[in-house]
N, C-alpha and C positions, 0 to 999 in steps of 0.2 A: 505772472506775470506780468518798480519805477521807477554827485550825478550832475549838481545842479547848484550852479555857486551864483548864488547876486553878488556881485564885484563891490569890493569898494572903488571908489572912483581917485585917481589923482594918488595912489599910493602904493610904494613897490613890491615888488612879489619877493617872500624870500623864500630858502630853499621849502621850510616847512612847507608856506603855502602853494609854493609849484606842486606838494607830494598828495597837497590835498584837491588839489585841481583836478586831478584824476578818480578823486575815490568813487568808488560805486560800491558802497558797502551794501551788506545784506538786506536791503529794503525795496521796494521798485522804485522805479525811476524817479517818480513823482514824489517822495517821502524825503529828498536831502535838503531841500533848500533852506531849512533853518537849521537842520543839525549842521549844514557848513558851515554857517553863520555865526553860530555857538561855540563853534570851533574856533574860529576864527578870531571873536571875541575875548577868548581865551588867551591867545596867540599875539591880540595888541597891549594883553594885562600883564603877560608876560615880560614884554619886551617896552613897557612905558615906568621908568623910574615912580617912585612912591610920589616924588614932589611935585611929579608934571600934571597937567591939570588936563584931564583928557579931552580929546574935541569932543564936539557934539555928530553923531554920526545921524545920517537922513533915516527918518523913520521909512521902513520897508514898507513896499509893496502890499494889499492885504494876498495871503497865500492860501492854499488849501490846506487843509490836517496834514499834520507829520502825525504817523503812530504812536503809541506811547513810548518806544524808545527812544532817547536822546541822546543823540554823541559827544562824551566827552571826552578832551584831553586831558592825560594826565600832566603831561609836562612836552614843552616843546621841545627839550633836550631830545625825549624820547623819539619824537618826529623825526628829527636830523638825525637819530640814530637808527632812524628805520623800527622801532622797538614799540609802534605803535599798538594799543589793545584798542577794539569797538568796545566800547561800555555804553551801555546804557541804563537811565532813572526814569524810572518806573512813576508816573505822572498820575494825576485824581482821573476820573471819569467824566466831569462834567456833570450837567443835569439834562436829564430826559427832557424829550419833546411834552407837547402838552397830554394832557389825559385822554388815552384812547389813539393816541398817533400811531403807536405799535400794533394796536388790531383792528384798526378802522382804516382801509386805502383812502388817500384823498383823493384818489382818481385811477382812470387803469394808462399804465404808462405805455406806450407807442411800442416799446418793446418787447409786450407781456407773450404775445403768440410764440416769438422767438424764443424768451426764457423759460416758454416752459416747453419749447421743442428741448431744450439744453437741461430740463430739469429730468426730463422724460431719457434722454439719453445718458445724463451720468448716474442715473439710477442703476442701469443695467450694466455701467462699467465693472468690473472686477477691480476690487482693491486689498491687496494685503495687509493683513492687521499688522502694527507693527509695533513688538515689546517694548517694554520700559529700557531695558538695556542696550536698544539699537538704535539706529539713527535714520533719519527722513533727509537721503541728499538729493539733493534739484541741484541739475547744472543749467546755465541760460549764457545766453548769448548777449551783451547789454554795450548800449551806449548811451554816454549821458554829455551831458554840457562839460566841456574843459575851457570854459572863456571865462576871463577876468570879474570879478564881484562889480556888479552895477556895468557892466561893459556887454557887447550884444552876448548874444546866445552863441554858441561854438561847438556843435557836437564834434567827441571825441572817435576815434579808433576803435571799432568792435573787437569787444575781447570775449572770451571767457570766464564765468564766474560759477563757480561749487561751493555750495554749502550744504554744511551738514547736520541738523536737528537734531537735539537729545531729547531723548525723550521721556525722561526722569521724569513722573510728577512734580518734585521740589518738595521745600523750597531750594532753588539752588540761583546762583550767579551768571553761572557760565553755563546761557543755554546752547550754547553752536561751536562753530568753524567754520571758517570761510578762506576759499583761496580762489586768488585771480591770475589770471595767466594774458601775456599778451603786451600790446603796447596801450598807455595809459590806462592800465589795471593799478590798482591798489598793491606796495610791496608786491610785485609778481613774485610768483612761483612758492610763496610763503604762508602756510598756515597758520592762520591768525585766530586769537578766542574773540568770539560774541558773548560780550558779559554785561548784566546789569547794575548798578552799582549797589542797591540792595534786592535780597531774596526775593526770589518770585516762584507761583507754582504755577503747576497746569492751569491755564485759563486763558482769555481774550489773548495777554502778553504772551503764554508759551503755551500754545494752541499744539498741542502732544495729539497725538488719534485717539490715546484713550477718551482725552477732553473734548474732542472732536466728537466722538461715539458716543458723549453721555448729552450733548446736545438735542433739546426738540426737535422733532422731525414738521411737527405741525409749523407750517410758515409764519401764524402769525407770534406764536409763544415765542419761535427762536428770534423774530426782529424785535418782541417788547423784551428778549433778553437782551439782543445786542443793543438798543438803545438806552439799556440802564447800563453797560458796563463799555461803554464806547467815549472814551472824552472827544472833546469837541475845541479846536483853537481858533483864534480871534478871528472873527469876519466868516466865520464859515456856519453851515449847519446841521443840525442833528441827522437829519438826512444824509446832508455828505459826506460826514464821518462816519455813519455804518457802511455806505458805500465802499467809502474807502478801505475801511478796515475789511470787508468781505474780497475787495478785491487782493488786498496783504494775503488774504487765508486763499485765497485762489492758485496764486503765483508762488507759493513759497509753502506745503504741505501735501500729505498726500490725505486726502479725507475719505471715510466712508461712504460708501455711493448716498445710504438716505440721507446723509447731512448736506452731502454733495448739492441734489435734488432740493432737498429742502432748505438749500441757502440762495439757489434760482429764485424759486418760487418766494423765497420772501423780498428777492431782490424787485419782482414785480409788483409789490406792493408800498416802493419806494416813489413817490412824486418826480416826476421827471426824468426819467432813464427815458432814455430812446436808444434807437439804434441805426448805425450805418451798414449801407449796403457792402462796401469792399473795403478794409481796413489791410493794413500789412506788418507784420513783426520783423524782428529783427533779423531774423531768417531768411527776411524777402516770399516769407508765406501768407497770400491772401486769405481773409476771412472775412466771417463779419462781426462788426464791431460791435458791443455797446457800451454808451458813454453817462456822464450826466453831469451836466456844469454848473456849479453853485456859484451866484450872483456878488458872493461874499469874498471868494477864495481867490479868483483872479486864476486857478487852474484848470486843466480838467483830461481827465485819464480815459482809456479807451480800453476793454478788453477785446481780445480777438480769439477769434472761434473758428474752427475749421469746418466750412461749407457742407460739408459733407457729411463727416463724424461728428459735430457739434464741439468736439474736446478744444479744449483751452489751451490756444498757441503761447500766448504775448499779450501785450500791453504795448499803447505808446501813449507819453506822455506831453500836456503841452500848456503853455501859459498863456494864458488866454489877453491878458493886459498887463502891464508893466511900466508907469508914468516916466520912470526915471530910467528906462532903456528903452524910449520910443515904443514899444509894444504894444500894437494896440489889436492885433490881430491873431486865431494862433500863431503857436510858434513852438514848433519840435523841439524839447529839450530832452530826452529821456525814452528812448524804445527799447525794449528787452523779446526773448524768444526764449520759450523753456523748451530746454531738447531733450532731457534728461530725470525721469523721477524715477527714484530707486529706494528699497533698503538694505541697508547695509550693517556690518554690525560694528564698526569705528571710524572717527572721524578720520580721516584721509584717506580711506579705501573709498575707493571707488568700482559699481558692479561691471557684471562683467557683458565686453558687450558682444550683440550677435551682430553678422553680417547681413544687411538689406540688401 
């Protein structure tokens, strides 16, 4: 466990985009800020006659990696009808760092003592395997930015969010489910599909246990995997996108303890992670953090860890500069809390739970 709209400036809101002011779709905190964008882009093509000459819109901020899923609309009808699907397009990879980036460290990063107290203790966690025919659901606790596109930062209403992982190899579309509950949740109380707009199998995209389990355990093999199959978006770098993407695989799966371990450890082998001493999740749960801010991205995400067990609470996310919203300092857009990993055998059930 990262929502986050850059406004446009000087232009009114209509119902669609009030409905996407609130979205916290299945991604953390720190992963909306271009798929709203996109959205939204869609939504002026929409609603701009064939013969009108579109303005020139101010080029964004540079941001951090969004994942390879990408939100589109199908149609704004659908919005205003509430009848919205998450789809996502399945995007290239990128190119790898240079030769030997993946098993050579370029330095030992400020946080390596802590990731491998965190490597060493989700080793020995207990994780149940979980079939192709069940599902991997994470409920968390999340809030994100509901303030206007280019307009300041405005975190929303903590709500409630469930999703639920298939976990088919493929190839298939429709990898999830997700349902938000709550005020400025996405459709409340409505089970929604996560789908891609073409097939995809087990792998980086739809990170299944089995595909999790067939992963190197040895640290350097598994980061010179994730840096060939990790794309990378503008202004950012090779580094920050497997960051990013190991933090995706953190917040949103349940993994085998040696993958677990062996995804620490190759996170210490990433230029620049460090770590904070008291971080907090959505939950209002102290931990400690580790972070790693790319000079490119203009973002920068925070995990958090529980002092004690090492286990992975939350995330908060934050933008670090932003010319065209005054930002020049962090600035909290996006903290989430996982309360809940479970599996289960169909999307909308949820396990069962005991009393603390």
């Amino acid at each position: 466990m990262n929502a986050d709209h850059p406004p446009r400036a000087g232009s009114a809101r209509s119902a669609a985009e009030d409905l996407l002011a609130s979205a916290e779709w299945d991604l953390p905190p720190s992963r909306h800020l271009r798929h709203k964008e996109a959205l939204m882009q869609q939504i002026d093509r929409a609603h701009t006659p064939s013969t009108r000459t579109p303005s020139p819109r101010t080029p964004p901020a540079p941001r951090r990696r969004l994942p390879r899923p990408a939100l589109v609309l199908p149609a704004v009808s659908m919005v205003l009808a509430g009848a919205l699907f998450i789809t996502f397009s399945d995007g290239g990879h990128g190119s790898a760092p240079a030769a030997g980036a993946g098993t050579v460290p370029a330095e030992v990063n400020s946080a390596s003592v802590t990731l491998d107290r965190i490597a060493a203790a989700a080793l020995e966690t207990d994780a149940t395997p979980v079939k192709d025919g069940q599902f991997v659901y994470v409920e968390r606790l999340i809030r994100g930015n509901t303030g206007s596109f280019n307009g300041p930062v405005r975190l929303g209403a903590l709500h409630k969010q469930e999703v639920w992982t298939a976990q088919v190899p493929g190839p298939v579309t429709r990898t999830g489910w997700m349902r938000e509950t709550g005020k400025d949740a996405v459709m409340p109380g409505q089970v929604v599909p996560l789908e891609f707009t073409d097939p995809v199998r087990a792998g980086i995209d739809h990170p299944t246990y089995e595909w999790l389990a067939s992963l190197p355990t040895d640290p350097d093999a598994l980061l010179e995997l994730l840096y060939s199959r990790t794309g990378v978006e503008d202004g950012e770098s090779k580094y920050q996108a497997v960051f990013g993407r190991i933090g995706d695989l953190l917040g949103s799966t349940i993994m085998p303890p040696a993958t677990a371990s062996a995804l620490y450890k190759a996170v210490e082998r990433i230029p620049g992670v460090t770590q904070i001493p008291d971080a907090v999740d959505a939950a209002g749960r102290h931990g400690i953090g580790i972070t790693r801010e790319d000079a490119g991205s203009a973002t920068r995400d925070v995990w958090i860890f529980d002092k004690r067990t090492l286990a992975h609470l939350g995330s908060r996310s934050y933008i670090t500069r932003d010319e065209a919203r005054g930002i020049t300092t962090d600035t909290l857009y996006g903290i989430d809390a996982v309360m809940v990993r479970a599996v289960v055998d169909r999307h909308g059930e949820e396990p069962a739970r005991t009393e603390s």
